[in-house]
N, C-alpha and C positions, 0 to 999 in steps of 0.2 A: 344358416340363420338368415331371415331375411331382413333388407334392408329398413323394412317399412316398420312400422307398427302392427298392433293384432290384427285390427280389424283390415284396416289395409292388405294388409300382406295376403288376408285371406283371398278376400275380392278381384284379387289382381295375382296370384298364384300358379292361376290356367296361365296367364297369358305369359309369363316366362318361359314358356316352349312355342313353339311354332302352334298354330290352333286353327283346322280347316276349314276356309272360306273365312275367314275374319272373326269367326264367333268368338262370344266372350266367355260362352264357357265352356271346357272341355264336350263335343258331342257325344249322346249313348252310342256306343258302338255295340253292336251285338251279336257281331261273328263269334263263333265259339274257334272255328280254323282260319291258321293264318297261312298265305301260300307265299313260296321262296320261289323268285325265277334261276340260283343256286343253290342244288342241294346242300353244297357244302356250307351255304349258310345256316340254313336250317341247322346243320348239325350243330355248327356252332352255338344259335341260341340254345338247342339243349345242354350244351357240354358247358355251357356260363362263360364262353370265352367273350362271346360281345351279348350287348340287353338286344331284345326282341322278343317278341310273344310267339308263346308255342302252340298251347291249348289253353283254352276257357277257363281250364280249371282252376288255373295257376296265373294267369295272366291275361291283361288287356285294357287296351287302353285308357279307357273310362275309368276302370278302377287303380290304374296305374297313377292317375291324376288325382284320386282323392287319396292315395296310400301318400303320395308328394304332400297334400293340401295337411294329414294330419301329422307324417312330418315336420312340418314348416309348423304348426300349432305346438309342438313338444318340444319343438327344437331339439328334433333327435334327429340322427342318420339316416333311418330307412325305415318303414311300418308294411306291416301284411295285414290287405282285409280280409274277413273273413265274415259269413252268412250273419252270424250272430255274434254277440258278448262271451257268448262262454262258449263258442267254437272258439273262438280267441284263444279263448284259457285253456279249453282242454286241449286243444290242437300245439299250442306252444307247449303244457307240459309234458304232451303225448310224445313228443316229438325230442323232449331237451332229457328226460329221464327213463331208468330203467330197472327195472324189479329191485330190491332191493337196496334204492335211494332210499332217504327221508327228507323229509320238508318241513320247517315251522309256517305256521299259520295263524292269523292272528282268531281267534275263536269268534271274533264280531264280525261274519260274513252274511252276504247278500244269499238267502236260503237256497239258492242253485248252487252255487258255489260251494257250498256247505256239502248238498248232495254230493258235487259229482268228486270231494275231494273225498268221501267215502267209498265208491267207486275205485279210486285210484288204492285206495288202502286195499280192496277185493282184490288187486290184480299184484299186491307185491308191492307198492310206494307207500312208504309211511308216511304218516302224515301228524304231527305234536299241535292241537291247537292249545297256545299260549293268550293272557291278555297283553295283547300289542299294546299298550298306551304304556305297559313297562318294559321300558328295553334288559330289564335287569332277567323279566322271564322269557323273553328270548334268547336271551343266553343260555340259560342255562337248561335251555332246550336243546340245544347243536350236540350233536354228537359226530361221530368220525364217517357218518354214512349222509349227512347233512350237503344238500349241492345248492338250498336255497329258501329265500324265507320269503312270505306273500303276504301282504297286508291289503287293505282297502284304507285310503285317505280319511274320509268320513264313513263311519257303520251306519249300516241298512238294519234298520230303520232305529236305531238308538244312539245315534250320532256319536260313539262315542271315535276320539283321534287319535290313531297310534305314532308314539315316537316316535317320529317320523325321521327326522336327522340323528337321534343317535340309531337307531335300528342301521341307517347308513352307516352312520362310521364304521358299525360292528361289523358288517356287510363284508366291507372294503377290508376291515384286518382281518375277518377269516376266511377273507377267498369266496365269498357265497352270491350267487346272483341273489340281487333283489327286486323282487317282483312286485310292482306297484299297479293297482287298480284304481286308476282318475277318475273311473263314470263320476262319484256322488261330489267331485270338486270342477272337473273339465279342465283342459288347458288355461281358458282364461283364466278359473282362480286360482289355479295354484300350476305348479310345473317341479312334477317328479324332479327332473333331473338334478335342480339343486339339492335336493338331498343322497343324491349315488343314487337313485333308482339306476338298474343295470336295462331292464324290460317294465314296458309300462303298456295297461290296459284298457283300452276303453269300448266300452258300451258305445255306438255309435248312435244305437236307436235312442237316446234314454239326450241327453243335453245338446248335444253336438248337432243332433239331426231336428230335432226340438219341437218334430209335429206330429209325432205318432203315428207316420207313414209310413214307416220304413224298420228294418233290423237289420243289425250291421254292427261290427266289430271290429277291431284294430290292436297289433301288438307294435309297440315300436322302439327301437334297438335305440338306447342312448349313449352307447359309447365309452360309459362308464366299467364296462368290464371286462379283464383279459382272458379272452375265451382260449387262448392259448394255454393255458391250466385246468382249462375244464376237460373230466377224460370223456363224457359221451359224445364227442363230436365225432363223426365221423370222416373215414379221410375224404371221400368225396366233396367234403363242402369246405379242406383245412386248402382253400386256395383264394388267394387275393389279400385285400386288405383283412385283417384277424378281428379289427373288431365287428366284422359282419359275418362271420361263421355263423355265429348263435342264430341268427334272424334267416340268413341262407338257408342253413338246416331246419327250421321252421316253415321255411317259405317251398321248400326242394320236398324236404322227408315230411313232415306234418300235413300241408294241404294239400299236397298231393296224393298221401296217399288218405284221409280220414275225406278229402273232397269238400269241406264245410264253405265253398269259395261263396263272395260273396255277387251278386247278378252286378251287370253295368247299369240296371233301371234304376236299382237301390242304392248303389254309390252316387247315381246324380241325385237323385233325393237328398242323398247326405251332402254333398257337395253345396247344394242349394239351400240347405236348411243353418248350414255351419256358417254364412255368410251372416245371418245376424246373431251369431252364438254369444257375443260381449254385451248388443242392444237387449236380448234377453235375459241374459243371467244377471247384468244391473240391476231390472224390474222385479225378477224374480225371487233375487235377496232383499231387494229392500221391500219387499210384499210379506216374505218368511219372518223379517226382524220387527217390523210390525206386528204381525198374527201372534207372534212369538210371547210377545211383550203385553197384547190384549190376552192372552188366554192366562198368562203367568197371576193376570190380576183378578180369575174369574174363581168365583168361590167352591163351582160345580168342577173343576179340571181341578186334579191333584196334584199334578207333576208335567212340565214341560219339556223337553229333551233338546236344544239348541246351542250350537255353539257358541252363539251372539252372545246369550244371554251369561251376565256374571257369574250365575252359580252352577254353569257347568265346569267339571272337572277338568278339564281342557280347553278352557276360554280362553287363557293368555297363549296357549300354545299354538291356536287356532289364527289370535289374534295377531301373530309371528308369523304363517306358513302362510296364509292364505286372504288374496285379494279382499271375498267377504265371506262369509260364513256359510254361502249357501242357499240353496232351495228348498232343502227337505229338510224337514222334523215330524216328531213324534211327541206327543201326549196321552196319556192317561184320564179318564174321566174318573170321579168320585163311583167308591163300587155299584151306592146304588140306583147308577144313571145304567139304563138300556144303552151301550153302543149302537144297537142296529137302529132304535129309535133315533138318536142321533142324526144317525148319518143317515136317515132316510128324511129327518128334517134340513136337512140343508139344500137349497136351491141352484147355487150355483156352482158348487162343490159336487163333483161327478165320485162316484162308488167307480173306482178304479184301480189296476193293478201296475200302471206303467209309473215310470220317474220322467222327469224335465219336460214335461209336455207346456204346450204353452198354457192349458186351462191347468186347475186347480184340481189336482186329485187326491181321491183318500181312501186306506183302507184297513178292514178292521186286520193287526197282523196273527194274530194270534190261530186265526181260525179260517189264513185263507194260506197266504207265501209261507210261512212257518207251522201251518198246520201238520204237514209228517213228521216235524224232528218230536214230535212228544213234548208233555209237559214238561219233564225233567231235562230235559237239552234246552225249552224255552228257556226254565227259570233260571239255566246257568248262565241264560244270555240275557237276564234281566227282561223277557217279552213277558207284561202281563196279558192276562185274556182282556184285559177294559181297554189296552195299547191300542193307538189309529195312527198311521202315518200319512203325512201331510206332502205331496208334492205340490210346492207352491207354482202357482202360473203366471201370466203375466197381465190378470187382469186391473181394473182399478180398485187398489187399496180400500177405500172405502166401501166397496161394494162387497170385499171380502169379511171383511170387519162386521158388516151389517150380517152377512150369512151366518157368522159363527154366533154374533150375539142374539139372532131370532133361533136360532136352531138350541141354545142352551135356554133358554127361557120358557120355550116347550116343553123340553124333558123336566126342568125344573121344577 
């Protein structure tokens, strides 16, 4: 844990190792081969007796430096980048389970997620999606082939929050890693670990890196779980300290062999972008609890989807977990407003499919991210077809306010 504060700690991160020529921030390095003037060292960094970089694949310095930087953001032990978000995901549960597992999940996933946990059900892992906001159906989803439960903090794109601290507890009495997905909170606002998360997730492109430059992904090992009871570990990686098996065997069997690694150009990106991650996600909450608050009062919007606001379902709980409520929300327009009309009248509001950018993005969900799950999987997840989700940015408030209320006056 570092000494400093968030923002600090991040800034000043690089420089707690040695950094060539004085630079303040870790350089790209771009060797994919690194050469031993002893073989026998070489050998050693593959055999994990001492750290060193082998191949590209798996290692190097640049990204070794931001794998440390979103460590120190999670105040966890160890993190692996990885290309994307859901190389993350699939690469750690490629890696951690096998035919024949099951998994709970919480049914309000980000619609990749959704996919590629169908996927895992083709090949032999089961897969229960429960509503996470109740820990009570989480239980009573575990059965005796159960190795671990996955939730997201806030749901894409219908904010809704799953029990987040008892889902821990229950974690911790039945032995089950728990899998946590930060993108739609980030470290600043919230931090898995207080609640048992065991492995925690994040989206690198989406808050963290916060310019739309870049894609990138991170898993990182909190500590909280005794992998020493887990049976898919293999013996290969049952050496050292135990509570980094799990993350080893991800970092060793997972990227190495699925390759999803992430380039050193795209980890400075991220490294570079995550230094104003707290000056940003300030602006961009108090832009979303605004927006929030003028639409709730708009006679054309039916329905607002926000943690901020009172009459969500999970307002108080949100209002416990988590620094602010966030960036993204979802609303509904009256049925008979044209969405696409809408959103072709708004100015400053970009027709977009990414999260935590610094502009303001939105998009219809029904009929772009969740268009393959079908109707009938939308409406179990509450997406109606008139649903737009809102990635707030960090423009000025005022000026956002002015785009939502000419763009409804239009349709109006």
């Amino acid at each position: 844990m570092s000494k400093f504060s968030f923002t600090t700690g991040i800034l000043h991160c690089d420089r707690q190792d040695p950094i060539e020529h004085g630079s303040v921030h870790k350089p790209i390095h771009t060797a994919v081969a690194f050469g031993y003037e002893d073989a026998r060292d070489l050998a050693d960094v593959f055999q994990g007796k001492v750290f060193g970089y082998s191949y590209g694949r798996q290692s190097n310095p640049t990204v070794e430096a931001l794998q440390k930087k979103i460590s120190l953001m999670e105040q966890g032990l160890a993190s692996v980048a990885f290309g994307t978000g859901m190389g993350a995901i699939g690469t750690a549960l490629f890696s951690l389970l096998r035919s024949g597992d099951h998994f709970v999940s919480s049914s309000f996933l980000f619609g990749n997620t959704n996919s590629l946990f169908a996927s895992f059900q083709a090949i032999g892992v089961d897969v229960t999606f429960v509503d996470a906001t109740d820990v009570a159906q989480v239980e009573s989803a575990i059965n005796e082939r159960t190795k671990l439960v996955f939730v997201e903090t806030i749901a894409n794109p219908r904010t809704q929050v799953s029990d987040l601290e008892a889902i821990g507890e229950l974690c911790r009495e039945r032995a089950l890693i728990y899998f946590v997905d930060n993108t739609m909170t980030s470290p600043y606002l919230f931090l898995p670990k207080n609640v048992g998360a065991s492995l925690v997730i994040n989206s690198l492109t989406k808050c963290i890196a916060g310019h739309a430059n870049v894609l990138g992904g991170t898993v990182t090992e909190m500590g909280n779980y005794d992998w020493t009871q887990f049976p898919n570990i293999y013996d290969n990686y049952k050496k050292g300290d135990p509570r980094l098996w799990g993350i080893t065997q991800v970092r060793k069997k997972g990227l190495r062999d699925f390759g999803a690694a992430l380039a050193p150009e795209a980890a400075h990106h991220v490294a570079v972008g995550a230094e104003t991650l707290a000056l940003r996600m300030e602006r961009s909450c108090e832009n979303a609890m605004a927006l929030c608050q003028f639409l709730a009062r708009q006679p054309r919007v039916k329905k607002v989807f926000y943690p901020g606001l009172e009459d969500h379902p999970q307002h108080e709980r949100s209002r416990k977990l988590f620094r602010h409520f966030g960036g993204i929300f979802s609303f509904e327009l009256e049925d008979d407003i044209d969405l696409f009309n809408f959103m072709n009248s708004l100015d400053i509001v970009i027709a977009s499919s990414n999260l935590g950018d610094n502009r303001t993005l939105a998009i219809p969900v029904a009929h772009t991210i969740y268009y393959e799950m079908g109707p009938e999987r939308r409406a179990s997840m509450g997406i109606a077809d008139s649903l737009i989700r809102i990635s707030v940015g960090i423009e000025e408030t005022d000026d956002l306010i002015r785009d939502f209320e000419q763009a409804l006056s239009k349709v109006a």
